[in-house]
ROVEX-950932 format. One record per residue: y negated, z, x negated of N, C-alpha, C, O in turn; residue in one letter. Coordinates in steps of 0.05 Angstrom, whole numbers, padded with zeros to 5 digits, always signed. Layout:
YZXYZXYZXYZXA;...
//
This chain:
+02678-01651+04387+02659-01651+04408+02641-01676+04405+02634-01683+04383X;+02635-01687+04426+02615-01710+04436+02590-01705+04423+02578-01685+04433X;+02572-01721+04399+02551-01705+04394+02531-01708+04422+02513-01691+04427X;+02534-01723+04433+02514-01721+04461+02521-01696+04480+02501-01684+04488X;+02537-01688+04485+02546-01664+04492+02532-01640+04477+02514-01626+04486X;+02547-01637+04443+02519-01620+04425+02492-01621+04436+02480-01601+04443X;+02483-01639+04437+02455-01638+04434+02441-01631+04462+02419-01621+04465X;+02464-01640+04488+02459-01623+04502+02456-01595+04508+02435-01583+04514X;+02478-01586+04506+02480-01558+04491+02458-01537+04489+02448-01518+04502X;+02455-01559+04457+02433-01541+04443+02412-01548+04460+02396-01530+04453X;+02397-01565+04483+02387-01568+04489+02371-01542+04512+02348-01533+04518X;+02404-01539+04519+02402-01528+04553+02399-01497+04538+02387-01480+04551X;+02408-01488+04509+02409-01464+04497+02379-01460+04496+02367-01442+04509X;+02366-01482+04476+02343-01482+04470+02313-01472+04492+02291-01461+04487X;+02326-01484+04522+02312-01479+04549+02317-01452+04555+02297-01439+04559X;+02342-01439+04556+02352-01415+04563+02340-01392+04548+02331-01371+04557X;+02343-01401+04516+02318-01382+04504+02293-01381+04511+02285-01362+04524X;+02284-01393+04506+02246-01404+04510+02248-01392+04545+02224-01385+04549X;+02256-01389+04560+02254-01389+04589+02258-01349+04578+02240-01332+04580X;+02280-01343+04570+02272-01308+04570+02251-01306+04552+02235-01291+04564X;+02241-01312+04529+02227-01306+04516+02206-01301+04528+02193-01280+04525X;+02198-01328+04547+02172-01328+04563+02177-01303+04588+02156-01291+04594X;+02196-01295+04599+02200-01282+04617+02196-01243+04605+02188-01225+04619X;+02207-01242+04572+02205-01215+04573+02170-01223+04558+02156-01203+04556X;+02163-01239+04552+02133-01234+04545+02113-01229+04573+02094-01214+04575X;+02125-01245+04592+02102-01234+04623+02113-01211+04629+02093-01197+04634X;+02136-01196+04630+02136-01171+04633+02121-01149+04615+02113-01127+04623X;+02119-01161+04584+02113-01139+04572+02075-01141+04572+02061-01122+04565X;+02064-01170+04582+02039-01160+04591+02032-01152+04610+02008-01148+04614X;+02053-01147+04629+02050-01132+04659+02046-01110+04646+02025-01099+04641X;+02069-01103+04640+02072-01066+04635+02043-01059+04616+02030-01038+04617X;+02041-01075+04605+02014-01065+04590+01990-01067+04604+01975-01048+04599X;+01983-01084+04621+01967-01079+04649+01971-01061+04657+01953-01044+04656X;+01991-01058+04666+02003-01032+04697+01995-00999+04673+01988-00977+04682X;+01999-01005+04644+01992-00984+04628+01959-00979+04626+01945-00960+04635X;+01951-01002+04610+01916-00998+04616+01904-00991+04633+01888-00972+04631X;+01909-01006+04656+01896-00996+04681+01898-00981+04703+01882-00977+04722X;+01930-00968+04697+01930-00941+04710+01933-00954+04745+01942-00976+04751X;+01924-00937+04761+01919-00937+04789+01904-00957+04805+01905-00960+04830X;+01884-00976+04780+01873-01000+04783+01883-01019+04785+01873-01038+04796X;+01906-01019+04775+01937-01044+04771+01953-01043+04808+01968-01061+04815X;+01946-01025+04822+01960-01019+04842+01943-01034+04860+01950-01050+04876X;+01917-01026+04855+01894-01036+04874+01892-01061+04874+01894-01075+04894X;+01888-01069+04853+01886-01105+04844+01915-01115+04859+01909-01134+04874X;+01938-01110+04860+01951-01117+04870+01949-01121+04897+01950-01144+04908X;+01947-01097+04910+01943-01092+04931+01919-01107+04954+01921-01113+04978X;+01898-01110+04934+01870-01134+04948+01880-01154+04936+01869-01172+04948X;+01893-01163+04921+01894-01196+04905+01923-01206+04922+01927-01230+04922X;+01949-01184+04942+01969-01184+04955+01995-01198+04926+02019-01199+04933X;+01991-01204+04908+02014-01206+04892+02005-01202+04862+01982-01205+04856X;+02021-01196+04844+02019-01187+04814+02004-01213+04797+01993-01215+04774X;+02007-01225+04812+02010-01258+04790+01972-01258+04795+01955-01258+04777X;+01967-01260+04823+01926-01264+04818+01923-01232+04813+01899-01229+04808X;+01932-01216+04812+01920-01184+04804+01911-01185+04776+01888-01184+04768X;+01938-01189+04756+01944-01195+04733+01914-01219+04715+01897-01220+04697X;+01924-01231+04733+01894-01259+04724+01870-01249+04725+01854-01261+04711X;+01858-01225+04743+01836-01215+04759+01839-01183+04732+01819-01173+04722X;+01855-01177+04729+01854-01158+04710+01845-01169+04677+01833-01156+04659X;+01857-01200+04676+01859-01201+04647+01829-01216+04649+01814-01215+04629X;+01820-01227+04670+01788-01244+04677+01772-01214+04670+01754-01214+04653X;+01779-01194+04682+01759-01161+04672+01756-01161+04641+01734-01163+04630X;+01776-01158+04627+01776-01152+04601+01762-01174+04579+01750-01167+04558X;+01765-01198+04587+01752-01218+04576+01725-01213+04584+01712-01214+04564X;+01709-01209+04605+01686-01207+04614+01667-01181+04597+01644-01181+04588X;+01689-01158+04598+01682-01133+04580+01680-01140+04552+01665-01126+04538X;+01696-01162+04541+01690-01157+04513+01668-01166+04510+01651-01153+04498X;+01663-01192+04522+01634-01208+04518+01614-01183+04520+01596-01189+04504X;+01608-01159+04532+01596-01145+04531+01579-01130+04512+01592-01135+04491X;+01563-01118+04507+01557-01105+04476+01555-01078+04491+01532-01071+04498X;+01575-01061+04496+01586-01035+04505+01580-01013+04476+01596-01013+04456X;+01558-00997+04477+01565-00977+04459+01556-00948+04463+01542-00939+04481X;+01567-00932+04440+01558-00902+04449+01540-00888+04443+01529-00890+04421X;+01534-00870+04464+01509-00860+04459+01498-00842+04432+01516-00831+04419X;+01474-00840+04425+01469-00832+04405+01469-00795+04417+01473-00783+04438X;+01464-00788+04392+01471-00748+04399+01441-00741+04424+01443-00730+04446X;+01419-00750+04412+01395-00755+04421+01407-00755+04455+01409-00735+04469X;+01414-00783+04463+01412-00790+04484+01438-00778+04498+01437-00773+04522X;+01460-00773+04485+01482-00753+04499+01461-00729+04508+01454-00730+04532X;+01450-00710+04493+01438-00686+04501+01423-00691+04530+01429-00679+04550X;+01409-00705+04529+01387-00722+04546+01407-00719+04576+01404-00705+04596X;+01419-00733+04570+01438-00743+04596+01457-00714+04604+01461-00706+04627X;+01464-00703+04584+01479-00670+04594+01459-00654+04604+01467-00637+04620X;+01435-00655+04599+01413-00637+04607+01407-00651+04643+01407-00639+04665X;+01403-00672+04638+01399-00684+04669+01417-00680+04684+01410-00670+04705X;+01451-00683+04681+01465-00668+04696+01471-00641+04704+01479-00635+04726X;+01467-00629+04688+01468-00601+04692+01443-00595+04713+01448-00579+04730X;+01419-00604+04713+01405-00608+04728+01405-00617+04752+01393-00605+04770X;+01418-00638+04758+01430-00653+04787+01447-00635+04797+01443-00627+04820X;+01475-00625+04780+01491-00600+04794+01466-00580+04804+01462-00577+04828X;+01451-00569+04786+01441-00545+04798+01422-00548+04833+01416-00529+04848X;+01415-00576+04837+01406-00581+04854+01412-00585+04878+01398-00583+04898X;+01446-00596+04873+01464-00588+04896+01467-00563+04910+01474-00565+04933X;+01464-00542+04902+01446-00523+04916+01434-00516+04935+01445-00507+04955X;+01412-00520+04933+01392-00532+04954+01391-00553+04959+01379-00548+04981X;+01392-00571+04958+01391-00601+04973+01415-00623+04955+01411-00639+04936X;+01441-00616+04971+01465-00627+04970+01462-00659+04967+01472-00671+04948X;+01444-00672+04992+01438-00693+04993+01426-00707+04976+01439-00727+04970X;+01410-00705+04965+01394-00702+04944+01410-00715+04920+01415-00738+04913X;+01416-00695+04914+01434-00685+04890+01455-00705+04884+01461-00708+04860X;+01470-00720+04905+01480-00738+04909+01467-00763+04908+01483-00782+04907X;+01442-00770+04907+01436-00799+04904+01428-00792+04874+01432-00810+04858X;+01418-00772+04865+01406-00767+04829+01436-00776+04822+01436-00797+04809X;+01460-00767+04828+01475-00768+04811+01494-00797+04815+01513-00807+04802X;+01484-00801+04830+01496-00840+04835+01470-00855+04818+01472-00877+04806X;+01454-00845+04819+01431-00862+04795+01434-00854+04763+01434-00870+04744X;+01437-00821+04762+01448-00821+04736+01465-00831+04719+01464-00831+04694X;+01486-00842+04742+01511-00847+04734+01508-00884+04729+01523-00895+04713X;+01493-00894+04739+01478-00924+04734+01465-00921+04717+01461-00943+04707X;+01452-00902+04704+01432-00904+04682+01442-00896+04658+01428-00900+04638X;+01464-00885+04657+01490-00880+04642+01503-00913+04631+01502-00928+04612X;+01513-00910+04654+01531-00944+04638+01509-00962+04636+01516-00980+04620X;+01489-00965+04643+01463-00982+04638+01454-00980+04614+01446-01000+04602X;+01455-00946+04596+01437-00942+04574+01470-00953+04560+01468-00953+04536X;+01492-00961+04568+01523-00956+04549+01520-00986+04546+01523-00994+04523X;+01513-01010+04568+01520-01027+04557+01530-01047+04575+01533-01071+04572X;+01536-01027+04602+01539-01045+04621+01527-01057+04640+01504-01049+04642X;+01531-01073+04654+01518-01094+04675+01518-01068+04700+01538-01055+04702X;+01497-01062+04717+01488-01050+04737+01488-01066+04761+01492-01052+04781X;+01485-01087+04766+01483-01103+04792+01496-01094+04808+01497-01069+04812X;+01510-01117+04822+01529-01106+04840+01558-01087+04835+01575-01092+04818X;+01556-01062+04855+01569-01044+04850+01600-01058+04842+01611-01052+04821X;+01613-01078+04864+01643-01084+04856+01646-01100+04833+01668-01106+04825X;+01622-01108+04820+01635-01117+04787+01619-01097+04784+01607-01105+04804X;+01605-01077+04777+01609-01050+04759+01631-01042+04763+01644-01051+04744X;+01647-01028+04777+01674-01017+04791+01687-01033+04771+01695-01023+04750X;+01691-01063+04780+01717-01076+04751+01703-01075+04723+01718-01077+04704X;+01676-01073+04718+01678-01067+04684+01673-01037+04679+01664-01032+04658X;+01679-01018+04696+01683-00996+04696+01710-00986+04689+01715-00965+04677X;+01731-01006+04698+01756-01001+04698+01772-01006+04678+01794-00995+04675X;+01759-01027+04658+01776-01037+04635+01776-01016+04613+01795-01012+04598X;+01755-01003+04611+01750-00984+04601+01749-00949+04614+01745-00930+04599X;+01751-00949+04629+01763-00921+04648+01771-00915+04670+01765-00901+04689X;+01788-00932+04662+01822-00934+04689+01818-00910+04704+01816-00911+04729X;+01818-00889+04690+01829-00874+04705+01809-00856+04722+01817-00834+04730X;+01782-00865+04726+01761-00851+04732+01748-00870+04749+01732-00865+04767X;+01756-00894+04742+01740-00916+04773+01756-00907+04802+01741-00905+04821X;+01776-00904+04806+01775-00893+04833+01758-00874+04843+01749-00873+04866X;+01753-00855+04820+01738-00831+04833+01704-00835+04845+01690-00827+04863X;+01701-00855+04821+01667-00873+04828+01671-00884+04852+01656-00878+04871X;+01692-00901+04856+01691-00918+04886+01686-00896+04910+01673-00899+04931X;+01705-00867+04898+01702-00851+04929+01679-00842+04930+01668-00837+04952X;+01663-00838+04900+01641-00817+04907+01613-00839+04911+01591-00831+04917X;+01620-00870+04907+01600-00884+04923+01606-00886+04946+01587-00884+04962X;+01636-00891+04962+01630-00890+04987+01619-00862+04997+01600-00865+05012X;+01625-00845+04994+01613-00814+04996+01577-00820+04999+01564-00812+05018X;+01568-00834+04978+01539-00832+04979+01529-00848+05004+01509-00844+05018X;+01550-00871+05006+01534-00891+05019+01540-00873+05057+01532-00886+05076X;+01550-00855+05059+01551-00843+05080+01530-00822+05076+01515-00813+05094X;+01530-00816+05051+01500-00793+05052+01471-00812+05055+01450-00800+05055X;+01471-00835+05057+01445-00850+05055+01440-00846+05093+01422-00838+05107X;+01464-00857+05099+01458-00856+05130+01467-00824+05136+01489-00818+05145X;+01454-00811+05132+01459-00774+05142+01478-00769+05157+01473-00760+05179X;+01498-00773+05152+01528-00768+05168+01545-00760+05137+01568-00768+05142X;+01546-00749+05109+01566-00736+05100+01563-00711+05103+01541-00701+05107X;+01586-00696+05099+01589-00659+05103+01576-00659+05079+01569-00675+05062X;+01574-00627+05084+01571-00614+05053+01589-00628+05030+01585-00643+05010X;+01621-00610+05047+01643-00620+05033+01648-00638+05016+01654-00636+04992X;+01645-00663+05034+01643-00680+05024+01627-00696+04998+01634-00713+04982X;+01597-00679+05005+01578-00681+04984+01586-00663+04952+01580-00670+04929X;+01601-00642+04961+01612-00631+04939+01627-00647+04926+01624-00649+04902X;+01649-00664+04941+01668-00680+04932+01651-00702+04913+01655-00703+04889X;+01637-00716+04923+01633-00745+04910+01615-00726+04891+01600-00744+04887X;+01606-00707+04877+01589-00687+04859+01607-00688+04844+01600-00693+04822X;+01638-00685+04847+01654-00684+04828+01660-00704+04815+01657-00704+04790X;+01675-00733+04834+01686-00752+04830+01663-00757+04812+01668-00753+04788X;+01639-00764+04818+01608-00777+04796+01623-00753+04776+01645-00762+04769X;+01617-00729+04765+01624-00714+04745+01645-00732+04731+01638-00744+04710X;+01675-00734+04743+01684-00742+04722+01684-00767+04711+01695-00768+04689X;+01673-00789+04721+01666-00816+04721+01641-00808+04686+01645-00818+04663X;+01618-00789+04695+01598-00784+04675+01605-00772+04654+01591-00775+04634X;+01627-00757+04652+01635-00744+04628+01655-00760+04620+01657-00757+04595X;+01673-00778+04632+01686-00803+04616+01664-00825+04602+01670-00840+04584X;+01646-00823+04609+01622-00846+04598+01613-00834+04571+01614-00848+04551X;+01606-00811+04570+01587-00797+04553+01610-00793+04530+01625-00774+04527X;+01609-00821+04513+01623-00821+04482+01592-00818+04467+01573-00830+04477X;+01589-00806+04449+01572-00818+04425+01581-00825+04402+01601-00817+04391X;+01563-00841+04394+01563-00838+04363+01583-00828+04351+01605-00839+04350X;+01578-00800+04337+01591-00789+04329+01618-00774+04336+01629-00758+04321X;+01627-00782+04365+01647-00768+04381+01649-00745+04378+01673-00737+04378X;+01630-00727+04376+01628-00697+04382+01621-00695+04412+01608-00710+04426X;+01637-00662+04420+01620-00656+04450+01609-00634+04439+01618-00619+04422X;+01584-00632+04455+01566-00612+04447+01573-00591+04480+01584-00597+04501X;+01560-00567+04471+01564-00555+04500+01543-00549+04512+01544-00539+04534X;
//
């Protein structure tokens, strides 16, 4: 054999490797996206229209979260915050409406006392998500929910609903310290 030929070869081998290598490494940080982020990986796709800026817009979240100083609550301030909700539920009750903006503020004063940025709601929503995939949809419905109870047009129903969606958003937040749940 021609060594110019060899070295071709090995050349075009050398490309053919390095080209899957690189190909099963972007799959295997997709799948680990589409794993982390759950139902958020669908969405990002879906507003960003292709995987490739979703993917960038997902991995721009996680970099932004770590810079964060995210931590958990002390037993003290878990209690604190279970007592206030249980209080906001009971108020749904009598004043549904109500009950619904305490618990869109609790739920800000939650990730506020945890660590996170409060500003604007759609980057809370993405540093909500890097860390609880699977509970930021339910925040998105139960803020749009509120922001229809601000202008007095949601049902009850509905007010029940976004009571929940906040519920499980607030009980995914409430890590402490010591990772005990108290009851």
């Amino acid at each position: 054999m021609d060594p110019t030929m060899g070295i071709v070869i090995g050349v075009v081998v050398l490309l053919a490797v390095t080209a899957g290598v690189w190909i099963w490494t972007k799959q295997r940080q997709s799948a680990g996206l589409r794993q982390q982020f759950g139902p958020e990986y669908n969405r990002a796709v879906a507003t960003h229209g292709d995987a490739r800026s979703a993917e960038a817009e997902l991995k721009a979240r996680q970099e932004r979260v770590q810079h964060l100083n995210i931590r958990p609550l002390s037993s003290a301030e878990y209690q604190q915050y279970v007592t206030a909700w249980r209080t906001t539920q009971a108020q749904f009750v009598d004043e549904p409406a109500k009950a619904i903006t305490k618990a869109d503020q609790l739920v800000s004063e939650l990730m506020r006392v945890r660590g996170y940025p409060v500003g604007d709601f759609e980057q809370r929503a993405a540093d909500i998500s890097v860390d609880h995939p699977n509970v930021v949809t339910n925040y998105r419905a139960a803020r749009a929910i509120a922001l229809t109870n601000h202008g007095g047009k949601a049902r009850t129903e509905e007010l029940r609903q976004a009571l929940v969606h906040y519920r499980a958003l607030f009980e995914d937040l409430l890590e402490t310290e010591e990772k005990e749940v108290a009851g």
